[in-house]
C-alpha positions as CSV (number, residue, x, y, z in Angstrom):
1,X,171.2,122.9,-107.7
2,X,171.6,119.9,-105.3
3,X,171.2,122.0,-102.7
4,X,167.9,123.4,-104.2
5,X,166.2,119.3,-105.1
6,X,167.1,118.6,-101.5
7,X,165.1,121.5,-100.2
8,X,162.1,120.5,-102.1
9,X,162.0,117.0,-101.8
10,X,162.5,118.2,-97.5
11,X,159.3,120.4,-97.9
12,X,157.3,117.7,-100.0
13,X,157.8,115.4,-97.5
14,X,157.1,117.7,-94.7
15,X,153.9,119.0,-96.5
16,X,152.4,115.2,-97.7
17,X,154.0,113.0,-94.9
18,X,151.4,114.0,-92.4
19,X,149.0,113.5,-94.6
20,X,149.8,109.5,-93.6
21,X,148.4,110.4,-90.2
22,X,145.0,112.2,-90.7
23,X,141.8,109.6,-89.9
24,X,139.4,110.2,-92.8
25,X,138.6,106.2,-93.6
26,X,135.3,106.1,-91.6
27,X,135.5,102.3,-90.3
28,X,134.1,99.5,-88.1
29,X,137.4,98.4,-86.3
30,X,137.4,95.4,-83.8
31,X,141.2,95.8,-81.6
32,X,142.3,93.0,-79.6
33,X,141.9,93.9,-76.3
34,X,143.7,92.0,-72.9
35,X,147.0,92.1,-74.9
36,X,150.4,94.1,-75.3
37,X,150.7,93.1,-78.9
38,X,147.3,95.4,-79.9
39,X,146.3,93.9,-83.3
40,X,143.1,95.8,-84.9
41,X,141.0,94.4,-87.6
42,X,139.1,97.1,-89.7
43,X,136.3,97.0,-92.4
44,X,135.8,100.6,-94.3
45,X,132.7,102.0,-94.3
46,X,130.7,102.6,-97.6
47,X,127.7,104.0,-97.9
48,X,125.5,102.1,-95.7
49,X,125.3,102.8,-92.5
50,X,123.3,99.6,-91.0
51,X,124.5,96.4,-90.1
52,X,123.7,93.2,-87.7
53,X,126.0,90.7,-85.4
54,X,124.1,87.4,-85.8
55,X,125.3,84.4,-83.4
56,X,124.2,81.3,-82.0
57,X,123.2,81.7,-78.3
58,X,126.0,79.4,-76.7
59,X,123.5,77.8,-74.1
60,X,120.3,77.6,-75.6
61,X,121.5,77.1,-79.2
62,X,118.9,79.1,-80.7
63,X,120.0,82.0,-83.6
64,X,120.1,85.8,-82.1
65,X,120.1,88.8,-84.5
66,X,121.3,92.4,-83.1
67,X,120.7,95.2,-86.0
68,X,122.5,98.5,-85.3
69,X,123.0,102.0,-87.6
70,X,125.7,104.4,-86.7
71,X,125.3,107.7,-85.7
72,X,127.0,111.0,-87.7
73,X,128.8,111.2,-84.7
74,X,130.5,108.1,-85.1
75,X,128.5,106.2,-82.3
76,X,126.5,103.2,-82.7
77,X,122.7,103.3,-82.2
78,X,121.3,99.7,-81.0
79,X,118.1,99.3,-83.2
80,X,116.5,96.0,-82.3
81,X,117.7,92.5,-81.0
82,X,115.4,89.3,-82.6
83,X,115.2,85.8,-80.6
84,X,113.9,82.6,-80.4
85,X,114.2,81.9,-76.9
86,X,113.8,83.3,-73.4
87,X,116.2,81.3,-71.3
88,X,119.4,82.5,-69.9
89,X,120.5,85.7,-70.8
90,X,117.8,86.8,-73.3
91,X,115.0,89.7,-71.9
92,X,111.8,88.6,-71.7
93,X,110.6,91.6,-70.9
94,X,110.8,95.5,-72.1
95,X,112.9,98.5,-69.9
96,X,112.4,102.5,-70.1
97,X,113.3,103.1,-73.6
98,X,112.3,100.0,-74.6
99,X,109.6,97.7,-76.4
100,X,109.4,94.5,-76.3
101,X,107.0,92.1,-78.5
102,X,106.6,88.3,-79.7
103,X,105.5,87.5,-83.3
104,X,105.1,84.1,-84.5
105,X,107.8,82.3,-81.7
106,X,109.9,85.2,-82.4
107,X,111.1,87.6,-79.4
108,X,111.5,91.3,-80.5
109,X,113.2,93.6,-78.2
110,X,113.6,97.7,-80.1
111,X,115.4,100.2,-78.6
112,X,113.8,103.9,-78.7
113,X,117.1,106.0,-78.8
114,X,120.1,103.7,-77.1
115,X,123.3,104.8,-78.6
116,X,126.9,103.5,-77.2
117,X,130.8,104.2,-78.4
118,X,132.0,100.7,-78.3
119,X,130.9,97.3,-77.4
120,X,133.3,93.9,-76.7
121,X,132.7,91.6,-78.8
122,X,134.4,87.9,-77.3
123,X,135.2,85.2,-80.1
124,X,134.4,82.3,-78.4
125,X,136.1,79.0,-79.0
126,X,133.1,76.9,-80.0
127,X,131.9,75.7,-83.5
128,X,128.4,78.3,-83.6
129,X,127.9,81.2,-85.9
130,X,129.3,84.5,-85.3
131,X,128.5,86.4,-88.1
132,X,129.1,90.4,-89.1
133,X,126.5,91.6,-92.1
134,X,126.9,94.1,-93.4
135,X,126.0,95.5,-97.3
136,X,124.1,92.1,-97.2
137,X,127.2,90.6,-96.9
138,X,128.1,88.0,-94.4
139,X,131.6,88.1,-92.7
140,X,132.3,84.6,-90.7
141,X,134.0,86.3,-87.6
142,X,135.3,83.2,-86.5
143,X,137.3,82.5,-89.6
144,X,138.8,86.9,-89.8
145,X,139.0,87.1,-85.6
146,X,141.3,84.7,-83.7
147,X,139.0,82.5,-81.2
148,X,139.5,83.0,-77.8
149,X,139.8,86.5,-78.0
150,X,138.0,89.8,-76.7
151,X,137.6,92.7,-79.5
152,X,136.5,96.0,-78.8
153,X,134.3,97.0,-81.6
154,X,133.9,100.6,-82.6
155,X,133.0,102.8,-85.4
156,X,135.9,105.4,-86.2
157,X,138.0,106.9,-88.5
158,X,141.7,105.7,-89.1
159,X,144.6,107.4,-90.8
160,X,146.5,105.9,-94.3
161,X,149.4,104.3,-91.5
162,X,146.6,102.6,-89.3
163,X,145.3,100.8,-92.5
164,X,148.7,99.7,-93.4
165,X,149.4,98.5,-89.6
166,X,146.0,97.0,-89.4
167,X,144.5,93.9,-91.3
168,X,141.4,94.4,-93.7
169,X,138.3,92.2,-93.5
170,X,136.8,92.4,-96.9
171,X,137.7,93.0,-100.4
């Protein structure tokens, strides 16, 4: 009888432990990057499939607003990027794929079909928004990221284990 518990709790564990492993949370993850000690941050991914960065340019002070979308594929489609000024670092103009428009002080650049796996994302260590939104939510990125820090951001899925290892960002 022992013999025969110990065989089945062996095959139970062999059947349901991998299940630990499989990615099927579909999430936006942001992993430390130029660092041994990898630390990723994850947020799971509901139903809406649209969401923004919003920051305050670090020279000219004046609010940017990046929307994106991911793809079925996991990717992340760049959608438009809103701005109130066109000094360093800001387009002021449109490239191939591109359109570019200004509507009451208020720079519009749209992108036609610009999609990309991953982005870094650096934390600065100065006192102006970085923000996350998504599911009209704000998420203060300075307050859930360390400062000072580069993340890779990424849409993917992760496995029960990388959610226990990793630290959630929202309720």
């Amino acid at each position: 009888m022992r013999f025969r518990n110990m065989l089945v709790i062996i095959i139970l564990i062999c059947l349901i432990g991998p299940t630990f492993f499989i990615p099927f949370q579909k999430a936006f993850v942001f992993t430390e990057t130029r660092t041994e000690d990898v630390v990723f941050f994850y947020m799971p991914i509901r139903e809406d499939i649209k969401f923004q960065v919003i920051y305050t340019h670090s020279i000219h002070k004046s609010n940017v607003l990046e929307s994106y979308r991911i793809t079925n594929a996991n990717k992340i489609q760049l959608i438009s990027m809103e701005y109130e000024d066109l000094a360093i670092g800001m387009p002021g103009y449109a490239e191939e794929g591109q359109t570019f428009e200004e509507k009451d002080g208020i720079y519009k650049l749209s992108y036609d079909d610009k999609v990309i796996n991953s982005f870094t994302l650096l934390v600065a260590n100065i006192d102006m928004d970085l923000i996350f939104r998504y599911e009209n939510k704000n998420y203060d990125l300075k307050k859930l990221l360390e400062r000072s820090k580069s993340y890779k951001f990424e849409v993917k899925n992760i496995s029960l284990y990388e959610q226990w290892k990793g630290v959630k960002m929202n309720d």
